[in-house]
KOLPASE-482552 format. One record per atom (N, C-alpha, C): residue in one letter; x, y, z. Coordinates in steps of 0.02 Angstrom, whole numbers, plus 50000, padded with zeros to 5 digits. Last residue first. Layout:
KOLPASE-482552
AXYZ;...
//
This chain:
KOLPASE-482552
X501865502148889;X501395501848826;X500905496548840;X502755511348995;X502505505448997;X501965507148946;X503275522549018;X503395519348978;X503225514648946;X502675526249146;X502555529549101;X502755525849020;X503435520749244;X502875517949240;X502725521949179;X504665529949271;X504745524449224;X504055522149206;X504385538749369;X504035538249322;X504245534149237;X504175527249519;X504585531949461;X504135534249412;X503215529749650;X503315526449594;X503695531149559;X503645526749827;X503405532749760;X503625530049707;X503735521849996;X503685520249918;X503475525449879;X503265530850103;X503885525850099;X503935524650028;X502285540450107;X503115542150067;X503395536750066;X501315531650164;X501025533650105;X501915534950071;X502065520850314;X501795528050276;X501765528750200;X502415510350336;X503035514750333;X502795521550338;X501315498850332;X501925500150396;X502285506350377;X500965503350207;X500545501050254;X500985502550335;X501675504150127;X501555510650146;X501025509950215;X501975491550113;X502565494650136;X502225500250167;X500755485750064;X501105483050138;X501615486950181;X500815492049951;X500085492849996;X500475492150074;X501745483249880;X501925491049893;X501425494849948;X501195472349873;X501905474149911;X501945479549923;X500395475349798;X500395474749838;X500785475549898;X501265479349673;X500575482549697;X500495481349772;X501535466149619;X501995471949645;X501645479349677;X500615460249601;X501125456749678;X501525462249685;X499975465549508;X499535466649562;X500025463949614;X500885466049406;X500785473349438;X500575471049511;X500785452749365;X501455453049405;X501355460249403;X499455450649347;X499725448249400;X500175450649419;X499375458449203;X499235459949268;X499445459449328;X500325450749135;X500445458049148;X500225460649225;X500445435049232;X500295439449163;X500205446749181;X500765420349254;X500715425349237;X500655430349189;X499135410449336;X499795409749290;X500025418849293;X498495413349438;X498875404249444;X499085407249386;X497635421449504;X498065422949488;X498435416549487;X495715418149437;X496315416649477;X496915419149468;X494765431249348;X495195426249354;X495795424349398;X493565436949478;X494025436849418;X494525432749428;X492825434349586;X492675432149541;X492975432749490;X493755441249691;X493975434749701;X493455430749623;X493455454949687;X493965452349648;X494195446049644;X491755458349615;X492205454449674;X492815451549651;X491535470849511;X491465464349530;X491995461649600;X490885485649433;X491635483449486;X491285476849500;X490685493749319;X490505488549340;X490795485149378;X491995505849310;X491185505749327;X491085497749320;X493225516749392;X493005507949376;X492295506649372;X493765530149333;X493155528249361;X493355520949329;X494605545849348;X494645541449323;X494245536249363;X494635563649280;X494655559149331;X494545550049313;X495335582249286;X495205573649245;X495205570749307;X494935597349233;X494765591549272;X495115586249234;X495035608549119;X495115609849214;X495115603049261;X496175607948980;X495845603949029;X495655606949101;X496235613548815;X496375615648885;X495815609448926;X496695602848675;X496425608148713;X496465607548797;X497655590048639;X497555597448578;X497125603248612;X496715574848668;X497035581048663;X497105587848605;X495805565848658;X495585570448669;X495965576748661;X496435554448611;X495895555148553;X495865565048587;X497285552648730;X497855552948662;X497055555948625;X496285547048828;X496345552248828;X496695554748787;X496375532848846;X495885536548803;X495905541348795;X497775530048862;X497475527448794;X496875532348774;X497565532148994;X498185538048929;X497905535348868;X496755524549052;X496635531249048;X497065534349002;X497635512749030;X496765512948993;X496755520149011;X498765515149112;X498735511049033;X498095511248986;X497915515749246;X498455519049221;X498625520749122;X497755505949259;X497095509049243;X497395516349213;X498725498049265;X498245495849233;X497675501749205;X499285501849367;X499785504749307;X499175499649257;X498665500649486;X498755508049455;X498905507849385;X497425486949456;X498125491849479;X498135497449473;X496245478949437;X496685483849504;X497215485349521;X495345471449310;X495995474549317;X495985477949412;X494615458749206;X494615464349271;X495425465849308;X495095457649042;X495055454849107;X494885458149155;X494995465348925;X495085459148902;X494935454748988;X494105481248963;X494695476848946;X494465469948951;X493255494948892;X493105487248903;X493855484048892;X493165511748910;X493525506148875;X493425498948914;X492735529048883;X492655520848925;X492785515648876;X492665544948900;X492835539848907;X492855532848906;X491635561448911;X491885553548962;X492005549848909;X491695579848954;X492095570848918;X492005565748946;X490825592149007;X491165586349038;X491215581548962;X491035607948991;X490805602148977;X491035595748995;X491745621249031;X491355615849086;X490975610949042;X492555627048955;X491755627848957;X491315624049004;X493595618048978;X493725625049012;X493085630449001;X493095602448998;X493475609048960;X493345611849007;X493555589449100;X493095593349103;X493375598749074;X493495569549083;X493835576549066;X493215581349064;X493765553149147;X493195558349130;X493785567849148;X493525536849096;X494055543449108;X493755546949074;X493385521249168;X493195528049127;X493535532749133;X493245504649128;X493815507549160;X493355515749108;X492955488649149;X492715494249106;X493005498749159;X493355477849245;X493625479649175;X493485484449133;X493825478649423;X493575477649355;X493665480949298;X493695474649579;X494085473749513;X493545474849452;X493755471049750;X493465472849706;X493875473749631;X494295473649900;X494195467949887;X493625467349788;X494705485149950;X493805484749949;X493725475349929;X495895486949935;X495515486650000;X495015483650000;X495865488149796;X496315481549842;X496005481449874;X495305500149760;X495045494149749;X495245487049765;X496205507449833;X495515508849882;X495235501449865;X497325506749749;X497345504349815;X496495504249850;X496375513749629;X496695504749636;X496795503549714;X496315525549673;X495785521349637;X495945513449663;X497785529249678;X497295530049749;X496605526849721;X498395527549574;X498505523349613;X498145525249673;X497675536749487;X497485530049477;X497875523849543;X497875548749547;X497405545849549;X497425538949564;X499535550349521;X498935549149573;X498425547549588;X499015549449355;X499455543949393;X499335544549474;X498525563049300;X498085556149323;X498405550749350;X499405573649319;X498915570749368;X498455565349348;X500185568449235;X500665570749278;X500155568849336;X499485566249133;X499585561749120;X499915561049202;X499535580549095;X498755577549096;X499105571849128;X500865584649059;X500465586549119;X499835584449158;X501035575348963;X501275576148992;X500995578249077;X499935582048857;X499915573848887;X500375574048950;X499625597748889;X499775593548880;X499675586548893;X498485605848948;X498345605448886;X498885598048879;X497625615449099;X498165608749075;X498195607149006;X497245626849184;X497165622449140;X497685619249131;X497565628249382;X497905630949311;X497545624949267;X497275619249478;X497375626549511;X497535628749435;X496055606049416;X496805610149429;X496535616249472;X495215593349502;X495295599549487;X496025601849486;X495245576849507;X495455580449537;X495555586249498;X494475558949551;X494545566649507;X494865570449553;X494125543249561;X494345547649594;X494435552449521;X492625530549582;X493075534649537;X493555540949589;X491635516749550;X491855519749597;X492505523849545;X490175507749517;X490585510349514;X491235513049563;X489175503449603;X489115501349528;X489655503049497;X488825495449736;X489075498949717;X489175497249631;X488615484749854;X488145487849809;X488305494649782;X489305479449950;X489625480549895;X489185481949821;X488605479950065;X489005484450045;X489435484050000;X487655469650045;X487285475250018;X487835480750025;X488025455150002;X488405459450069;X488035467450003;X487535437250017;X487505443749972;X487575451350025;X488985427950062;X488305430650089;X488135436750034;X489535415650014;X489715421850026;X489225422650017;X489745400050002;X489995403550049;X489645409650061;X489445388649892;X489705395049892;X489475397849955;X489335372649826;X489205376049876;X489665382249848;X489285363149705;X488825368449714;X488955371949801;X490585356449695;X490065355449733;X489385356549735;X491325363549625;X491025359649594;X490675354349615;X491445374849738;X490965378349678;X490765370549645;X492255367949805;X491845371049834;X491335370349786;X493365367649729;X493125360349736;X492395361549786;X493735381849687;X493445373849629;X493205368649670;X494375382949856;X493615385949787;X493305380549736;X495465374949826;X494825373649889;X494515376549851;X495955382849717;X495885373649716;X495335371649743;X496445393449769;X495995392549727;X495675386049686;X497545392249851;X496825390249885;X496215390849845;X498205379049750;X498445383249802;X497615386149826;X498225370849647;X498015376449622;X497995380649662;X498875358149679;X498965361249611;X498815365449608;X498445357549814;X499215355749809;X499315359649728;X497085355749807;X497285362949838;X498255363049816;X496795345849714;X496665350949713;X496985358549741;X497205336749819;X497525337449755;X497235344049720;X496415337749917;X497075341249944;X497415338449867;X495255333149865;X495385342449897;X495995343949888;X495305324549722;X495085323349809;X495305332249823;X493695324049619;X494375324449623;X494455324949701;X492535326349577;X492825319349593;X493275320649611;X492335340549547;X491905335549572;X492245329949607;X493015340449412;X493335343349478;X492825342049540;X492215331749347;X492875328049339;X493085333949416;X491195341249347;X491105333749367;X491865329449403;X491675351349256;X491435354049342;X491325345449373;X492775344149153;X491995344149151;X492115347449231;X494065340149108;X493615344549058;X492935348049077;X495435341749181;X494975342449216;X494505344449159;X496725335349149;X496245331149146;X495785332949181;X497605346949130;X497815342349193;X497215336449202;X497015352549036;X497775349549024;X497975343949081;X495975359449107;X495925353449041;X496575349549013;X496735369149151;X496325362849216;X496135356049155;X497345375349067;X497615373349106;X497255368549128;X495855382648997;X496635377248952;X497055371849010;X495625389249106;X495025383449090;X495595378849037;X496365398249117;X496645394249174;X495895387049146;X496225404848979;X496985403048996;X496815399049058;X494785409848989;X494975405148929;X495715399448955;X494565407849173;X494445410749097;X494435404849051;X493595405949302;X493895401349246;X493755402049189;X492875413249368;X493605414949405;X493815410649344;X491465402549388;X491625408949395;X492525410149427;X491345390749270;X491295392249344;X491675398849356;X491395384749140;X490735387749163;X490805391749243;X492515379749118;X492465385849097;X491825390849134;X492295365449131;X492525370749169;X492525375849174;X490695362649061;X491215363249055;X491585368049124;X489445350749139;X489565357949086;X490325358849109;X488875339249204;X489185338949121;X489475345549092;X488885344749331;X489565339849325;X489485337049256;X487695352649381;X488465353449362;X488955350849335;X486685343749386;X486645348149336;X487155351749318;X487065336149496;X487075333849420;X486955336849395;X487225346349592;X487695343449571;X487825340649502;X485715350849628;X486445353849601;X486975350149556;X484685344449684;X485135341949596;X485625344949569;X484775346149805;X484595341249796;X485065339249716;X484475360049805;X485125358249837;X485205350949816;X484135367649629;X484115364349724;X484585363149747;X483865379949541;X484195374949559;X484285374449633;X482695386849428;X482695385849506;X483215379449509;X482185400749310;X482745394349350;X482585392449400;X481325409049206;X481385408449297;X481665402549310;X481735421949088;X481775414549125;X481705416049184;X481755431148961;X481255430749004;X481195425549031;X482875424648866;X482555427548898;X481775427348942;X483545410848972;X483295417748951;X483315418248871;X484005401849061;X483265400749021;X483325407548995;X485145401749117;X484975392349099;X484185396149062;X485395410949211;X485705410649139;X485585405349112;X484945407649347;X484815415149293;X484905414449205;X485795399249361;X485155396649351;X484935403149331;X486975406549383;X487005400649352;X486265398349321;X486555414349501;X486845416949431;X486665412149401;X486365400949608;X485875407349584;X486185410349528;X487515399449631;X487075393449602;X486515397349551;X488195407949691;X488455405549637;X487795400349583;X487355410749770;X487555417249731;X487675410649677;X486395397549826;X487055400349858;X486905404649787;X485225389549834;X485295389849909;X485805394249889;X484055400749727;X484395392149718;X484785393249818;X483455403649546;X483515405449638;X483705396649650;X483525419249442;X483645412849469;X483735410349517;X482755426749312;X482965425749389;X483145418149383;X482655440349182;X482615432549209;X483005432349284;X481695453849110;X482145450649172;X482055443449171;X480975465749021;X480975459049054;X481705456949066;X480005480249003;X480705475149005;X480685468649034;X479055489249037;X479165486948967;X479725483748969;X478845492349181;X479495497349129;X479605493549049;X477745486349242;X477765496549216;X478325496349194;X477885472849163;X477285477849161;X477115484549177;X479165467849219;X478865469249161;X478225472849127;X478805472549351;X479415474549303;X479065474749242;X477865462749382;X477835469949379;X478305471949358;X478275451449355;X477935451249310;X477805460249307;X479235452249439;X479545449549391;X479035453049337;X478785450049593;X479175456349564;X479445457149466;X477925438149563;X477615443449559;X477965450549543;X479295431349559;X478615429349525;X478485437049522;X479635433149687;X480175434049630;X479485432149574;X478695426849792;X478785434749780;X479195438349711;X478755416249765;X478165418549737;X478375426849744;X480115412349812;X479955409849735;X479515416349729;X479935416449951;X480245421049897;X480125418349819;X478335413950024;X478935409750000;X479275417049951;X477075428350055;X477375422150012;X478005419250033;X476935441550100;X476605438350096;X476795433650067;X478145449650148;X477805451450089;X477535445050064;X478005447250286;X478155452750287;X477805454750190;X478265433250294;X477655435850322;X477685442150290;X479365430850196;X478955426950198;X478215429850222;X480655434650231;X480185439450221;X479725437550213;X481845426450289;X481425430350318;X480815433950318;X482905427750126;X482845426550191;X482365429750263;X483155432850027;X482655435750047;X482155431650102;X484505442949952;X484235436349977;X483565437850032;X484975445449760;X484745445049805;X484545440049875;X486095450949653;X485825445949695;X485575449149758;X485875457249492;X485965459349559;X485625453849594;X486235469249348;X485885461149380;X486135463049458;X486355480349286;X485725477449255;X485655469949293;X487215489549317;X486625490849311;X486005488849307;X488015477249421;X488265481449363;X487405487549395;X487855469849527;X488475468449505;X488705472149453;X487255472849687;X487115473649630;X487655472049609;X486495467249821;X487045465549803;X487065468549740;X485245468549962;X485135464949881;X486125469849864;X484165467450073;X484835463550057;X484745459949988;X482965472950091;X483735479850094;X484395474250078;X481775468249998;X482435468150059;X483075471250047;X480625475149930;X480525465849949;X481105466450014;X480815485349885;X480365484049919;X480345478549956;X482135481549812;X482095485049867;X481495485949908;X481545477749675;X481695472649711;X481825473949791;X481095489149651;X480515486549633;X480965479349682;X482425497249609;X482025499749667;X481385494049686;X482695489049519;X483045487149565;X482775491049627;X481955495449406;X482025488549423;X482185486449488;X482095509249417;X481525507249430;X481565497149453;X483735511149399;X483375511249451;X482575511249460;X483695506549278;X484045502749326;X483615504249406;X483135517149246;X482815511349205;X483045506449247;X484235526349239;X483345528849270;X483135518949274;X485215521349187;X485105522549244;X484495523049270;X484985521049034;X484925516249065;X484895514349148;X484755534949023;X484255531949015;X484295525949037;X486125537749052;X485485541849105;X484935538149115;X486645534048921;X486855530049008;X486425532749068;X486555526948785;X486305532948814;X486065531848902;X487795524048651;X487255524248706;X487195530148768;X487025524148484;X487645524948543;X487275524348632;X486625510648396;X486475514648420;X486865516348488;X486615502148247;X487165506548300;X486895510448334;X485855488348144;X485735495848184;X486215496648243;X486635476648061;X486465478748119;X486325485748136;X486985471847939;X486455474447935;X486285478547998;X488215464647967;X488225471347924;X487535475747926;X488795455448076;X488115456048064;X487995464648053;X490275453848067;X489685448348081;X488875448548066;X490625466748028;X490795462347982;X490165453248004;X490035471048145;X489785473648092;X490085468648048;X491085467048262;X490075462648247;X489825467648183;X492345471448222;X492015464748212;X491465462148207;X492035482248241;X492025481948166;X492305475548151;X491985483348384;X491415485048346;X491565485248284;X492515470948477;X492735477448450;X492035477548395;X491325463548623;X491655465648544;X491995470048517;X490775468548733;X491655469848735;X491855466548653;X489415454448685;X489725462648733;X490435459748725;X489405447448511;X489305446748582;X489485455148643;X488585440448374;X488935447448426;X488775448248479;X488185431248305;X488835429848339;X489195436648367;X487025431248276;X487635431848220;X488215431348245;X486465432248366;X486325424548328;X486715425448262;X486385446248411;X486805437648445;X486755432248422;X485335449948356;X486035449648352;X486795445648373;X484275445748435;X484285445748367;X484915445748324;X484555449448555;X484515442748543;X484665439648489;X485575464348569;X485095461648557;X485175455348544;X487205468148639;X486995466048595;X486045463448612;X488115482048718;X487645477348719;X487375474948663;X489405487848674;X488945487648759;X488465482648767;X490695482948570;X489795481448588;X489835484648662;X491715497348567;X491705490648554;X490915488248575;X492475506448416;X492235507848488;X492235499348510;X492935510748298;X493595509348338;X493175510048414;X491605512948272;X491725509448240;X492685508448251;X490845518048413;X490745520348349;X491425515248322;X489755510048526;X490315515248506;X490365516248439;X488265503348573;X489095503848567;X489245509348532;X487085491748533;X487245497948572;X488005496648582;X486195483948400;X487015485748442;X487145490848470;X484975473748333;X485395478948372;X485705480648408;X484205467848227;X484725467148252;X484935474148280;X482215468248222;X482975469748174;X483605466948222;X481115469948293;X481385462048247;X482115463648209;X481005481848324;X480895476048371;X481115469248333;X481195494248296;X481765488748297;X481625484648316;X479905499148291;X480075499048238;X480825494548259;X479825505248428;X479655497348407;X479825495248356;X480925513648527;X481045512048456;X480565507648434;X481015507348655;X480745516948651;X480815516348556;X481115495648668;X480715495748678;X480455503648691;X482595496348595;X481815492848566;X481325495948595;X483375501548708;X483195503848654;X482645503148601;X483165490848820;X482715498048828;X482775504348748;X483895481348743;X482885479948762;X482745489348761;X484935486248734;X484515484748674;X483965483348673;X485405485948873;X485375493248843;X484925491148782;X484995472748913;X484655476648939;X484635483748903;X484675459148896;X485015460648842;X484695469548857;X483675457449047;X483735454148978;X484145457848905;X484305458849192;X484095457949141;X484095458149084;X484385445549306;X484555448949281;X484435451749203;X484815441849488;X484015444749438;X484605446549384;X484505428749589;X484785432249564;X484435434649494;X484215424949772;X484015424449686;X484695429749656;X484075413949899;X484565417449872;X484255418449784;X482995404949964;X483075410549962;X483645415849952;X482265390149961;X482605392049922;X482475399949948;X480835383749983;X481595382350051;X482195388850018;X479755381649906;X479765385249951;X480125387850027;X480575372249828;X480505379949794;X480275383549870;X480895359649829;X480975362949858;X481095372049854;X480285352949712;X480245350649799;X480495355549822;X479595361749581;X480135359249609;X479925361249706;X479455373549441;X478865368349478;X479585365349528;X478295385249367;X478895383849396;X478645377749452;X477375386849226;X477605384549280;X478105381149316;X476865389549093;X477285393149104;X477315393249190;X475685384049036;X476395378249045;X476875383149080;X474035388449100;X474705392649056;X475245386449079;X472815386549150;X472965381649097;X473635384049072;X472505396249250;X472405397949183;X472555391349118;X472195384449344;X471975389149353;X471865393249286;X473465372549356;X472565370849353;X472195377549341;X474655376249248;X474345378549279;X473615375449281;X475575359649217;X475235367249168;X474825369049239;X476305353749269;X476575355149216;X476355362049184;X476665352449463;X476065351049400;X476485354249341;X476805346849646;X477345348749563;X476735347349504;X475825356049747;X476075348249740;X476455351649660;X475345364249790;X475645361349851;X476005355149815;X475235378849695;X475075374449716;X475465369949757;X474885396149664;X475215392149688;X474935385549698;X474675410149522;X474355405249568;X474955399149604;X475125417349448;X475235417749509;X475055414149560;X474735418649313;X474145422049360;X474345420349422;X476105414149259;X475715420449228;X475235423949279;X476775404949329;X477225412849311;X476845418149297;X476265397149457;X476085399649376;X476535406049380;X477175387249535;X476905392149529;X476835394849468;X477395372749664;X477275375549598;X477005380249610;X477555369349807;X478085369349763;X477855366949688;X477265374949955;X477285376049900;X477715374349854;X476595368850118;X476945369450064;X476885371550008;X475535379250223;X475515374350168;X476135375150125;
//
């Protein structure tokens, strides 16, 4: 029997589209032709370091609150409550205090958000080993197949995983499910908190073609200016447009846009890039105290980080750097940049930065970590230039050389050092 409604609350299904549940009477129904065709979701949850702070705190439950750093730190995460003052994540943090003075600071506490990650996402692993994560807190899934296996259409199974979340870890999650990744995010983010989306194949389109360019993944502030200069304001207007004008202005990131303002997307959720991170370290033979010397070994690193992150096809903007005294305590680090980054001399530029606070004592370790790594084709197009870009062509080039020549063919000066 077809399905295409489902009570969010008692789970119930029906064959035909209804408003309110026949069963509990709850409006809180998902309803649409083709809900029981749909099997790509995407989960993600809800204002997640500030939920799991609330929800070990109740006493914050109505206040404003900011997980982050200390006041040259920047947001990790903002509460709902707080966001209606206009603080958003990667804030510098004595901007959302000037936005919202009243706000509770609470630093954060990354074990706790781990454990917490991993009850969620273990809870979607029951369902299929083909799930994609993109940080700690969202992650596509597809669930193609499972129908017999965990009794339902995936709608109903994203239902039921949804409501159990919320019921052993005190959190809530929104989803979204739709035929492609791209569509799926998108419809994640059309109801929260606590939302269930569903975009078809059927209405994609018009539900795309009033929201702004900006809305499509890879289209910052600087290339969303650009496509609006060239008379592109709306995903509609790149919609209409013919391909090969597209591809002639924006080279193959053109074909993409005209893909995405399609609603189609391509790319399979690939469970090997279920990775949340990734980092290189390296122990001395002797402590280390200076910048100089500190600075001597983290530049290897960072270009064996970056090249791995070329390979991998991967990028991103929270960047860590982790120091170990000579008591064995470990330091960490972490800085939110303005864009997703893969270079050396990028990560390069964020590790000396953070490490200038630490000096003045002996070091046995340093190492250096990309944590929320994303697909590098979801960061912004390389169509104009900019610091980055013109590392990453020179970066590359250099991949190619050592590629044919060997690792010695190329060695960076240490002019790179100069670089501010």
């Amino acid at each position: 029997m077809a399905i295409q409604a489902i009570c969010r609350d008692c789970e119930t299904t029906q064959p035909t589209p209804v408003t309110r549940c026949p069963a509990c009477s709850s409006r809180r129904v998902i309803a649409n032709g083709e809900l029981d065709q749909l099997t790509i979701a995407h989960l993600d949850c809800d204002a997640f370091y500030a939920s799991v702070e609330k929800r070990d705190r109740p006493e914050l439950r109505d206040k404003p609150v900011i997980v982050g750093g200390g006041k040259r730190g920047v947001v990790s995460t903002a509460c709902y409550v707080a966001r209606q003052y206009g603080v958003g994540s990667a804030m510098p943090m004595f901007k959302a205090l000037k936005a919202c003075p009243d706000a509770v600071i609470i630093k954060p506490d990354f074990s706790k958000y781990v454990f917490e990650s991993g009850r969620i996402l273990g809870a979607l692993a029951q369902l299929t080993p083909l799930i994609q994560t993109l940080s700690l807190d969202e992650a596509w899934v597809d669930l193609s197949g499972t129908e017999r296996l965990n009794g339902g259409p995936p709608a109903l199974q994203l239902v039921r995983v949804q409501n159990r979340i919320e019921r052993e870890t005190g959190l809530t999650v929104s989803i979204g499910l739709a035929p492609n990744r791209f569509l799926a995010k998108m419809a994640s983010e059309m109801d929260k908190p606590r939302g269930f989306s569903v975009i078809d194949r059927a209405g994609a389109q018009a539900l795309l073609a009033p929201r702004p360019v900006t809305a499509l993944p890879g289209v910052g502030p600087v290339f969303g200016k650009a496509l609006r200069s060239d008379g592109f304001n709306t995903i509609g207007d790149l919609a209409r447009a013919e391909v090969r004008d597209l591809v002639k202005k924006y080279g193959e990131s053109g074909l993409r846009l005209h893909d995405l303002a399609h609603g189609r997307d391509a790319r399979r959720v690939n469970p090997d890039h279920d990775r949340k991170g990734m980092s290189a370290e390296n122990t001395f033979n002797e402590d280390l105290t200076t910048a100089e010397a500190l600075e001597a070994e983290l530049w290897p690193l960072c270009e064996k980080l970056a090249s791995k992150a070329r390979r991998d096809g991967v990028a991103s903007r929270v960047i860590v750097l982790k120091l170990r005294r000579t008591d064995f305590k470990i330091v960490t680090r972490r800085i939110s940049l303005p864009e997703p980054v893969q270079t050396a001399r990028a990560l390069f530029a964020a590790g000396r930065d953070l490490m200038k606070p630490e000096l003045g004592r002996p070091y046995r370790l340093i190492g250096i970590g990309m944590a929320e790594i994303v697909d590098a084709e979801d960061a912004a197009p390389a169509l104009f230039e900019t610091p980055e870009t013109r590392r990453l062509k020179t970066e590359t080039a250099i991949d190619k050389l050592r590629d044919r020549f060997g690792q010695g063919a190329v060695v960076a000066g240490r002019a790179l050092r100069s670089e501010k």
